[in-house]
C-alpha positions in Angstrom: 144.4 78.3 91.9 146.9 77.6 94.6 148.3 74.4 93.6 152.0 75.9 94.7 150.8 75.3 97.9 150.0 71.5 97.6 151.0 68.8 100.1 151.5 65.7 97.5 155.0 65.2 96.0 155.1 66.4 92.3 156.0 63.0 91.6 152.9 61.5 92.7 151.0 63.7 90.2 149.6 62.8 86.8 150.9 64.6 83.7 147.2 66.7 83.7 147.7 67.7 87.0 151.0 68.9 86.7 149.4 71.0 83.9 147.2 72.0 85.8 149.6 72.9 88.4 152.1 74.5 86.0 148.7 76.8 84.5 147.7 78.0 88.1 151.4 78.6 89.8 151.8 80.8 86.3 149.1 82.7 86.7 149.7 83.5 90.8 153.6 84.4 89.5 152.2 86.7 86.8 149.5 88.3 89.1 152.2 88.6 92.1 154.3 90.3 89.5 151.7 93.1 88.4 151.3 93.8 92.3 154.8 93.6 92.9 155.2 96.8 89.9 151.9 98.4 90.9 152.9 98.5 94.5 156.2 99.4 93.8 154.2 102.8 91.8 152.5 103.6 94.9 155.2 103.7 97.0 157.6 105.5 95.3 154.7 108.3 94.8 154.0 107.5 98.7 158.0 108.1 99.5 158.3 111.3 97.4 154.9 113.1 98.9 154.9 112.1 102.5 158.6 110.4 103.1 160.0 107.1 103.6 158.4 104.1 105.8 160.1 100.9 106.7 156.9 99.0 106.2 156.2 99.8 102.9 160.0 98.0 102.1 159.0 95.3 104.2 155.7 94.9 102.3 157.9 94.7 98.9 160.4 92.3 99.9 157.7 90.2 101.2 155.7 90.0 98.0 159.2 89.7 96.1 160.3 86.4 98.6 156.6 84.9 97.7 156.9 85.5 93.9 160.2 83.9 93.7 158.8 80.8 96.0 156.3 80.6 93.3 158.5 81.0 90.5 161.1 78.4 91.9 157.9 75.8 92.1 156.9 76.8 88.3 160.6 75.9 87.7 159.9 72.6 89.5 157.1 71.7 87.8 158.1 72.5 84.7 160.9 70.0 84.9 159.0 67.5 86.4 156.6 68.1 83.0 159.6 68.0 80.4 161.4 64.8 82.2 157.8 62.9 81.9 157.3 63.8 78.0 160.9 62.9 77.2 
């Protein structure tokens, strides 16, 4: 599931790995995503009943600098994929 976070060189991979790689970092992007919204929900009902909290913007821009970590790796990897098959 967490291939993103691999030490081996995308280079180094075979093509079935880098698959593999490209299905798992998708599906960690898609499901930081749906927290990303869902928390983003919660905390603007949070703000408008009990106020505003540093923290909670923290928490957001945390889970936002992770997804796009993990969607410049897809990008990576997806490259790496398409320059192989050409």
């Amino acid at each position: 599931m967490f291939g993103i976070f691999s030490n081996k060189p995308l280079s180094q991979l075979s093509l079935e790995e880098l698959k593999s790689q490209e299905q798992s970092t998708r599906t960690f992007v898609r499901w930081l995503g749906f927290l990303f919204v869902v928390l983003v929900v919660l905390i603007f009902i949070w703000t408008f009943m009990k106020g505003y909290h540093l923290s909670n913007i923290m928490l957001l821009v945390g889970l936002a600098f992770l997804n796009a970590v993990a969607a410049a790796q897809l990008k990576k990897i997806r490259s790496e994929i398409n320059s192989r098959v050409q």
